[in-house]
C-alpha positions in Angstrom: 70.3 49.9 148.9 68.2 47.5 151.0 67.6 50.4 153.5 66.7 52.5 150.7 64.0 50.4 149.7 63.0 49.7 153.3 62.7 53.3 154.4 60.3 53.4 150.4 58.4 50.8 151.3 57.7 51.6 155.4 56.7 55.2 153.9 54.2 53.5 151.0 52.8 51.9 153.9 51.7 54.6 156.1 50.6 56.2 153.2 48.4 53.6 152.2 47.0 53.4 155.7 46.2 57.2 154.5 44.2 56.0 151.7 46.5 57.9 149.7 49.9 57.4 147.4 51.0 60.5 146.2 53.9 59.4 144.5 55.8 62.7 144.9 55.6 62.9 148.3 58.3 59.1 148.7 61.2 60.6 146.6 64.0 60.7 148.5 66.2 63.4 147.5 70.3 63.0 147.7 73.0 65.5 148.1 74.0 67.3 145.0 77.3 66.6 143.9 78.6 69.7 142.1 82.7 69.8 141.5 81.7 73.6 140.6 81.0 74.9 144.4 84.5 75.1 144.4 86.1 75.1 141.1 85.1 74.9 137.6 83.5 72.4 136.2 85.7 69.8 134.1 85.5 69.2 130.4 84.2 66.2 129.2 87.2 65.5 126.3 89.9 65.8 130.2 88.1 63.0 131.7 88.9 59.2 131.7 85.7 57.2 130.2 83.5 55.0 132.6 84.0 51.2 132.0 80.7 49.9 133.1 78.1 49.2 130.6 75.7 52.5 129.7 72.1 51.5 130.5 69.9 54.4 131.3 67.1 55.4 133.9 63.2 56.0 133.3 61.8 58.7 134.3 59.9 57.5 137.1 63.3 56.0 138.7 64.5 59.5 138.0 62.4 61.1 139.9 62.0 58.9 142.6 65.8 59.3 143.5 69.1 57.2 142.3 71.8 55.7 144.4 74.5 58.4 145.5 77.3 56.5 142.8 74.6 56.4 139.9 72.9 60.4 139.2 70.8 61.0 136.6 73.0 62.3 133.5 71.0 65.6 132.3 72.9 66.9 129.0 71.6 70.6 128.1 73.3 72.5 125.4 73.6 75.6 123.7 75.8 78.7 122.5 75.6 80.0 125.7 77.1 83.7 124.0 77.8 86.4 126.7 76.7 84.2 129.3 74.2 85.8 131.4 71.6 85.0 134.2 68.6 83.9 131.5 71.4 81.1 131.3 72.1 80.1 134.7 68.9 79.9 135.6 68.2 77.4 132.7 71.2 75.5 133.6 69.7 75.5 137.7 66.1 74.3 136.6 68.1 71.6 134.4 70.1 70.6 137.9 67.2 70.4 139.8 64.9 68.2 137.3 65.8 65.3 139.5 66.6 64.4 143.0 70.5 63.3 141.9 71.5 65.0 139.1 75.0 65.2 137.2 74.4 68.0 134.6 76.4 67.9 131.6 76.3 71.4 129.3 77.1 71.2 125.5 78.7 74.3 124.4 78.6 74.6 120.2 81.8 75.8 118.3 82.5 79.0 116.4 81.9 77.4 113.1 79.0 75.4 114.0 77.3 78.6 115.3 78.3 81.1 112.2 77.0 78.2 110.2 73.3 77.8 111.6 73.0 80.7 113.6 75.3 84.0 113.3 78.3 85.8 114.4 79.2 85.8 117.5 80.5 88.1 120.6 82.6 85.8 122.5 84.6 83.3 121.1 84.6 79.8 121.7 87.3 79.9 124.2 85.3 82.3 125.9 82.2 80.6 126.0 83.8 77.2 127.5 85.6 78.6 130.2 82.2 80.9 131.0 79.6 77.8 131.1 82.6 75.6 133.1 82.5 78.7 136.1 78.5 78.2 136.5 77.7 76.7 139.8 75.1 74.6 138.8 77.4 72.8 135.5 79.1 69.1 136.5 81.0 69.0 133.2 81.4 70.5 130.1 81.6 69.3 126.3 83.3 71.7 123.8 82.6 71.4 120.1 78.8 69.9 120.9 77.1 68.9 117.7 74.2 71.1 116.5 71.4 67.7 116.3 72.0 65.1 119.1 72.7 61.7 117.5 71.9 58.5 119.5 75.9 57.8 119.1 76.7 61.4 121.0 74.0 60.4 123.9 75.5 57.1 124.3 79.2 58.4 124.3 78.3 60.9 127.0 75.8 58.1 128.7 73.5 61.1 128.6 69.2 59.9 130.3 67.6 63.1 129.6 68.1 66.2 127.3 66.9 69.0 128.9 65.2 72.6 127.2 62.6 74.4 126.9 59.8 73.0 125.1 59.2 76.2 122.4 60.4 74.1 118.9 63.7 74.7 118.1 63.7 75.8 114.2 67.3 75.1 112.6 69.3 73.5 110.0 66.2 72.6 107.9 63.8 71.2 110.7 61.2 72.3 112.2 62.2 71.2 115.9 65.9 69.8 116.4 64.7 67.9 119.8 61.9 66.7 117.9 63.3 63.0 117.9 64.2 63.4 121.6 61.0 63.6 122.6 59.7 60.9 120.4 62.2 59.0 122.8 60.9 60.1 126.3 64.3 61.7 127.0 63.2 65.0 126.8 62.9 67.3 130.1 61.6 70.4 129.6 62.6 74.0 131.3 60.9 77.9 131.5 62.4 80.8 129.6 63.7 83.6 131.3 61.1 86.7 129.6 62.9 89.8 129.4 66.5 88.8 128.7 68.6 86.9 126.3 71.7 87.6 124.3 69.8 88.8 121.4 68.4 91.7 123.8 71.6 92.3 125.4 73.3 93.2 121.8 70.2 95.2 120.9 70.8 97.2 123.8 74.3 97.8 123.0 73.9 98.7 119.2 71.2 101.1 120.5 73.3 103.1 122.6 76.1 102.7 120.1 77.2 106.2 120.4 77.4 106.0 123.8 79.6 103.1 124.5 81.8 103.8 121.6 82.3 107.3 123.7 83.0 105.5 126.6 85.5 103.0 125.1 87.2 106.0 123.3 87.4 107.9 126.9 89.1 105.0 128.5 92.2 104.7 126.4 90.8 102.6 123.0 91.6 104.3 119.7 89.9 104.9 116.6 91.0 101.8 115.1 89.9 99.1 117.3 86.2 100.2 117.8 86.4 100.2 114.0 85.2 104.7 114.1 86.0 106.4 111.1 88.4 109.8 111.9 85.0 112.2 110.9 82.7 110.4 113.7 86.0 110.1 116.1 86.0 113.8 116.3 82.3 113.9 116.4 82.3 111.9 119.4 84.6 114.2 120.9 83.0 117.1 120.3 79.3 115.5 121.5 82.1 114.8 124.7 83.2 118.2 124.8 79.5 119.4 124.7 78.2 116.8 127.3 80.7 118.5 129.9 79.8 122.2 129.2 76.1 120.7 129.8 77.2 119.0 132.7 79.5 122.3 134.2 76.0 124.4 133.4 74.1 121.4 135.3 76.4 122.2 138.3 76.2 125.6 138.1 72.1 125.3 138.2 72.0 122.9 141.3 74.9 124.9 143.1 72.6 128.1 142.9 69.3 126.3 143.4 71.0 125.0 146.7 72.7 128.8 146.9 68.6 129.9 146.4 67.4 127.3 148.9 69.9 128.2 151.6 68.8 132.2 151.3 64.9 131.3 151.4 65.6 129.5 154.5 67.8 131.9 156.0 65.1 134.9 155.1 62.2 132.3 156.5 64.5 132.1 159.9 64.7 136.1 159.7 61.5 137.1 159.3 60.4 134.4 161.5 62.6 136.3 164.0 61.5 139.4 163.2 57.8 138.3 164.0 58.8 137.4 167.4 60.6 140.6 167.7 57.8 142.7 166.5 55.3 140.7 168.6 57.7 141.2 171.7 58.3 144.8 171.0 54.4 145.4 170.7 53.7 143.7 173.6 56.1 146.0 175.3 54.8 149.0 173.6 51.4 148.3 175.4 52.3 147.3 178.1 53.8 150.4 178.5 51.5 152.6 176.4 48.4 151.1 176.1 45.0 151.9 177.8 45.9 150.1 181.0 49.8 150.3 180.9 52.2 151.7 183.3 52.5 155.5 181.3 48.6 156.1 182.0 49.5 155.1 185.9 52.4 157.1 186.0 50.1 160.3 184.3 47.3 159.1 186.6 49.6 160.4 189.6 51.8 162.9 188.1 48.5 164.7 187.6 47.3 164.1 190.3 50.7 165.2 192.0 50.3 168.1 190.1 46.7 169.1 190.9 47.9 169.0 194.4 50.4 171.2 194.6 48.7 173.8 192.4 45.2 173.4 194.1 44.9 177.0 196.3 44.5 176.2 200.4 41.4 176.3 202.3 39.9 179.9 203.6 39.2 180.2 207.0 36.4 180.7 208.3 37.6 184.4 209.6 39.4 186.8 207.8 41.5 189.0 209.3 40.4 193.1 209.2 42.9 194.7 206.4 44.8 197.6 208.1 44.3 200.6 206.0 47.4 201.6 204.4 49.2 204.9 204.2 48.8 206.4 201.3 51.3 206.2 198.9 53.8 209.1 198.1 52.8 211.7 195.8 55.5 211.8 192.7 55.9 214.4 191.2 57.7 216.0 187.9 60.1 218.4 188.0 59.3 220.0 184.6 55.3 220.5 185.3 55.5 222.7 188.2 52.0 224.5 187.1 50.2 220.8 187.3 47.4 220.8 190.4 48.3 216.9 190.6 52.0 217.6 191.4 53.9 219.7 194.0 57.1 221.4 193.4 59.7 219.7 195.0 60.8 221.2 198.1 64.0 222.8 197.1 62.0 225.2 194.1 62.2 228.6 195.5 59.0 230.3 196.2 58.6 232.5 193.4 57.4 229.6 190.6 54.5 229.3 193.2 53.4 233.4 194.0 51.4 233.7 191.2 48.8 231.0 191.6 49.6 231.6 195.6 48.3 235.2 194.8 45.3 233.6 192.8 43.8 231.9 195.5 
C-alpha cells in the first residue's frame, strides 16, 4: 500500500511540474480477476459470506484503482432471456467501469418475470447457467429481486449498480434505479442498437412458417411445435413444392452452365476458324494472287511455250527449188473418151481408132 501511494504521489508530482493534473491519467489499473476465463462463474447463494465489516468505495477511489484483495463490487442485473451478445457486451462495459472490478450479475426468476414483464423462452435454469458461462461475470445471484433494496446491496456488499441510463418503467414507477442514483451508486452503460431479445423473437415469429418446417424436417412432430394436422400437411406440401422449385432451380443453372460451356466452345471454334480462314487466304494469295507463285510459274510456262512454238530464223540465202517432175497423170478406166485421161496401156487399140482417125 505504501508503494502504491508512493508511485501516486511521485507521478502527481511530475505532473504538477507539467502544470497539469489530469486525474485520469494517475489510475493505476490492476489485473482483472475473473474465475470465468476458465470456468463458470459461482453463484452467490454457494459461497461462504465475507466476515469483515461492508463499507463501500466512492467513486473517485473507484476509479483511481483499489488494492488487489479489495475490487470494486459492480452488481448489474436483469432477465438476461436467450442470452445474446447485446448482453455480453453490457456485462464487459459493466467489468471494465473500474480499474479492479468484481462484477456480480442478478438474474430474475420465472415468476418475478411473468409477473412484471412476460413469458419467457428459457427458463430460469437456463438463464443462470447462461449468465454464469459469460467471461466477463465474477458471480451470479439467482432469484434477484425486481427493485434493489438497501438490505439486498448490503447483503451482496454491492458499491455500484450498473445500467444504462434510459428510465426503467416497471411495477408502478417510472424509473426502478431511480433511488440508486439519488445515492451516487449508479454507473451507467450504452445499449447495443440493433439487437435484443425482443427483436430476436420478432424475427422468429416472422419466419414462423419457416422454422416450424425446419423443426418438423428434423424429426419434431406435430405435437410439440403445437401445428394443427391441416397446417402439418400444409407445411409439407409448401416442402414438397420448395423441392420441385429447387430440382427446376438445378435444372436452370445446370443448362445455363450447359449454355455457357457451348458459347465458349463455339467462341474457341470460330476463333479457330478465323485463323484458319486467315491462313488459308494467305495461302490462297500467296499462291494466286497478283504477285504469287501461279503468275511466275504462267510467266515462264508461256514464255516456255512461245519458245518452242516461235518459227526459226530465215537465212539470208535461200536455196534455188529444183523443179519437180511432174506428177503422174491418173486416169479412169471407165472415161476412156475424156482428152484429160489416157487409156491405160493394156486397152486394145480399137477404143482409140476412131478419134485416132479424127485427127
Amino acid at each position: 500500500m505504501e508503494a502504491h501511494s508512493s508511485g501516486l504521489g511521485r507521478k502527481r508530482k511530475r505532473e504538477e511540474l507539467n502544470g497539469e493534473m489530469k486525474e485520469a491519467e494517475c489510475f493505476r489499473k490492476l489485473p482483472r480477476r475473473t474465475l470465468g476465463l476458465t470456468e463458470p462463474a459461482p453463484f452467490a447463494d454457494e459461497l461462504m459470506a465475507a466476515r469483515t465489516p461492508y463499507v463501500r468505495v466512492s467513486m473517485k477511489e473507484a476509479r483511481r484503482g483499489t488494492p488487489e484483495d479489495r475490487p470494486v463490487r459492480v452488481y448489474a442485473d436483469g432477465i438476461f432471456d436467450m442470452f445474446h451478445s447485446g448482453h455480453a457486451r453490457a456485462l464487459m462495459q459493466a467489468k471494465c467501469l473500474f480499474p479492479n472490478t468484481h462484477l456480480i450479475v442478478g438474474v430474475c426468476s420465472d415468476d418475478l418475470t411473468y409477473k412484471f414483464k412476460g413469458f419467457t423462452v428459457m427458463n430460469e435454469d437456463e438463464r443462470y447457467d447462461a449468465v454464469s458461462h459469460c467471461r466477463y461475470v465474477d458471480e451470479v445471484v439467482r432469484n434477484a429481486p425486481w427493485t434493489l433494496t438497501p438490505e439486498f446491496l448490503a447483503e451482496h456488499r454491492i458499491d455500484f449498480v450498473a445500467h444504462d441510463d434510459i428510465p426503467y418503467i416497471s411495477a408502478g414507477s417510472d424509473d426502478v434505479y431511480k433511488h440508486i442514483k439519488e445515492a451516487g451508486m449508479f454507473a451507467p452503460t450504452q445499449r447495443t442498437e440493433g439487437i435484443s431479445t425482443s427483436d430476436i423473437i420478432t424475427r422468429i415469429v416472422r419466419d414462423y412458417d419457416v422454422y416450424v418446417r425446419r423443426n418438423l424436417q428434423r424429426g419434431y412432430t406435430a405435437k410439440e411445435l403445437n401445428v394443427s394436422f391441416i397446417n402439418e400437411k400444409k407445411y409439407h406440401l409448401q416442402e414438397h413444392v420448395d423441392k420441385v422449385k429447387q430440382k427446376v432451380r438445378d435444372v436452370e443453372e445446370k443448362s445455363k452452365e450447359f449454355v455457357q460451356k457451348v458459347e465458349e466452345k463455339g467462341i474457341d471454334l470460330i476463333q479457330k476458324w478465323e485463323e484458319k480462314s486467315r491462313e488459308f487466304i494467305g495461302n490462297f494469295l500467296q499462291m494466286f494472287g497478283p504477285d504469287g507463285a501461279l503468275k511466275h510459274m504462267l510467266k515462264e510456262g508461256k514464255g516456255r511455250m512461245l519458245q518452242a512454238i516461235s518459227p526459226r530464223q530465215s537465212p539470208s540465202s535461200s536455196p534455188v527449188r529444183e523443179e519437180r517432175s511432174p506428177s503422174p497423170t491418173f486416169r479412169l478406166p471407165f472415161f476412156t473418151s475424156s482428152p484429160f485421161f489416157s487409156p491405160p496401156p493394156h486397152h486394145s487399140s480399137a477404143h482409140c481408132t476412131g478419134k485416132d482417125e479424127d485427127d
